[in-house]
N, C-alpha and C positions, 0 to 999 in steps of 0.2 A: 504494500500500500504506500501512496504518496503523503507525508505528513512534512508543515511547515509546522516549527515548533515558535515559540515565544510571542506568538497571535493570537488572539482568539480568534480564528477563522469562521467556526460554527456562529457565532454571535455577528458577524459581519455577514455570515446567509442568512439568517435568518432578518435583519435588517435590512439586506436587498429585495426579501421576496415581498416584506412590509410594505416596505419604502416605494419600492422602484418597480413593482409587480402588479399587486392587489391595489394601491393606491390607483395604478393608470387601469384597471381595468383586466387584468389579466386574473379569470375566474376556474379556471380550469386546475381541479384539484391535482392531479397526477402529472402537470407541468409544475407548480408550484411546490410540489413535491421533490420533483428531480430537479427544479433549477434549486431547490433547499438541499440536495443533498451531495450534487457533483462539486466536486472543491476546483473552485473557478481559479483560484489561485495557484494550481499544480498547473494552469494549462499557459501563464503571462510570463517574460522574462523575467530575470531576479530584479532587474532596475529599476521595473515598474510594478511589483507585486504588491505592495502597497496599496496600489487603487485598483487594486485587484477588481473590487466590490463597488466600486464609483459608478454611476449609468451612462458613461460612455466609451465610445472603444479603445484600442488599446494598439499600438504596435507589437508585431510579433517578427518580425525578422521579413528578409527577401522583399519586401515593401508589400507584407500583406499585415492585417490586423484582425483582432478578434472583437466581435460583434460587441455592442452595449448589451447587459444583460436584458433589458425589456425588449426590445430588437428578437433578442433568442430565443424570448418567452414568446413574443406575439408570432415570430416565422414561426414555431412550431404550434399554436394554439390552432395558425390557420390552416395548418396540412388539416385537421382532422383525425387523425391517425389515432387508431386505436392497439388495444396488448397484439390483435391480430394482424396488422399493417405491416408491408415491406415498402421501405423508404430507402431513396436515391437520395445522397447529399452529394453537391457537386462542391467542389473545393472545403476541402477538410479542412485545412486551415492549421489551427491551434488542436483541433479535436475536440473544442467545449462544445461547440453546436452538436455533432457525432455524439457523443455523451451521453446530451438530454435527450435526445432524440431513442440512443439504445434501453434508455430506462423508462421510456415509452412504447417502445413497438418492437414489433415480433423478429426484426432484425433489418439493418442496415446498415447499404451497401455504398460507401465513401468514396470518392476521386477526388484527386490532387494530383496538379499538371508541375509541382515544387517537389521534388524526388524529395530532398531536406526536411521539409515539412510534413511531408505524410509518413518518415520513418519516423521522427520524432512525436509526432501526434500518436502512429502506433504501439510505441513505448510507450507513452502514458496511458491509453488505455490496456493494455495490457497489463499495466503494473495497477490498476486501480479496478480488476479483475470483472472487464465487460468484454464479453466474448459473444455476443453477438451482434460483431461488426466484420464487413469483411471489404478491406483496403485494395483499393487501384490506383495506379500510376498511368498521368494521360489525358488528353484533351475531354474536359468535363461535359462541352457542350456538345461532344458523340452520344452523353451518355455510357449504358449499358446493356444493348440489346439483349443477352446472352442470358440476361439476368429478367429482364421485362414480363410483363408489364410491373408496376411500382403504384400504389397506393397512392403515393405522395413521393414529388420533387420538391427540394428545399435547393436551390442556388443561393449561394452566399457570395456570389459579385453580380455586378449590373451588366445586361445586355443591352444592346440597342433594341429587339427585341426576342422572343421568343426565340430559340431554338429549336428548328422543325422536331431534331432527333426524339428531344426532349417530350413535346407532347403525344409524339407517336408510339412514345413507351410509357404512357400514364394507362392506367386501369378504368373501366367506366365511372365513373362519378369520383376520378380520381384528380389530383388538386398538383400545379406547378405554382409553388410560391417563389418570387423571383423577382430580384429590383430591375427595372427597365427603365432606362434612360443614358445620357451621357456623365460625366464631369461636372456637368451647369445643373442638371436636374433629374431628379428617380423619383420612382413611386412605387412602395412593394406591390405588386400587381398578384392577383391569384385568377391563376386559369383553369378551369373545372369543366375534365372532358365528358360530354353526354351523349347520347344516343345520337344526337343528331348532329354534333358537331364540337364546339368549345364554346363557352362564357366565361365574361374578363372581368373581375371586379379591381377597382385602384382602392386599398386600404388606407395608404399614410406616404409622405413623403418621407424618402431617407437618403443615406448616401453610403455606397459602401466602394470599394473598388472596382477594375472593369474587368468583367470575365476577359481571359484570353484565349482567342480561339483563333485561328487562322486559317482552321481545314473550315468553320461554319459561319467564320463573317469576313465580311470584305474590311478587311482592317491591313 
């Protein structure tokens, strides 16, 4: 197990899920549970672990960063996703999003295009003993046909939009939560594939990084 000693860490979750969770509206027991019990402070460099628990994001090396924790709470409230779900997370990151998401649902399947960061993220979850996740190295916005369909996609960078791959491996009434937009402006977007097609809701503005993909956008 991963332990910081001479913190009260537990008292710093439980003040974020207060604070920074149920205050903005985030009601879902079984997120508030797992963002209460994954120690968000195993996943930030030592420089800034401190603000470990602060509500906003964080640098994590390679010029990627780990989410504000309500950010992590509300992408995940919006998949949907139940003990029975298989979830796609496309850029692993840090591996805290991976985390709450495994103490969620019935298992999920990570990509990260940072070889560095997805070894790294695998070690912590490994060492904080959740085993059902299972890591890819590789362009995120291919997806994972081989593994498909997916309950729920979570992207954790911004596209200009949708990735065709992406919602062609979602499950019927299954949910792509995903920032879209540029540099200047995003908005978490949730796309919910139906019998007859896809429906787009815009939840909130945010701002995270730009997915990179080469082989899926003209960049």
């Amino acid at each position: 197990m991963i332990t910081i000693k001479s913190t009260d860490w537990r008292a710093q979750r439980r003040r974020m899920v207060r604070k920074h969770l149920q205050r903005r509206g985030v009601t879902n027991r079984r997120i508030l549970a797992a963002m209460g019990s994954v120690p968000r402070e195993a996943f930030v460099p030592t420089v800034v672990r401190r603000r470990a628990y602060a509500d906003g994001p964080l640098p994590i090396g390679n010029g990627q960063t780990i989410s504000q924790p309500y950010m992590v709470a509300l992408m995940t409230e919006e998949t949907g996703i139940t003990r029975k779900s298989r979830v796609l997370e496309i850029g692993t990151g840090s591996g805290y999003q991976t985390a709450v998401l495994a103490r969620i649902a019935l298992h999920v399947w990570t990509k990260e295009r940072v070889s560095q960061l997805l070894a790294e993220a695998t070690d912590r979850l490994r060492k904080l003993g959740i085993t059902n996740v299972s890591f890819m190295h590789g362009d995120g916005a291919l997806g994972y046909p081989s593994c498909a369909p997916f309950d729920a996609i979570v992207v954790t960078a911004a596209a200009p939009f949708p990735p065709p791959p992406l919602l062609e491996q979602l499950s019927c009434d299954g949910r792509l939560v995903i920032p879209i937009g540029d540099l200047a402006a995003q908005h978490l977007m949730i796309y919910q594939r139906t019998n007859s097609g896809f429906t787009a809701r815009a939840v909130t503005p945010c701002r995270f990084v730009p997915l990179i993909s080469p082989q899926a956008f003209d960049v």
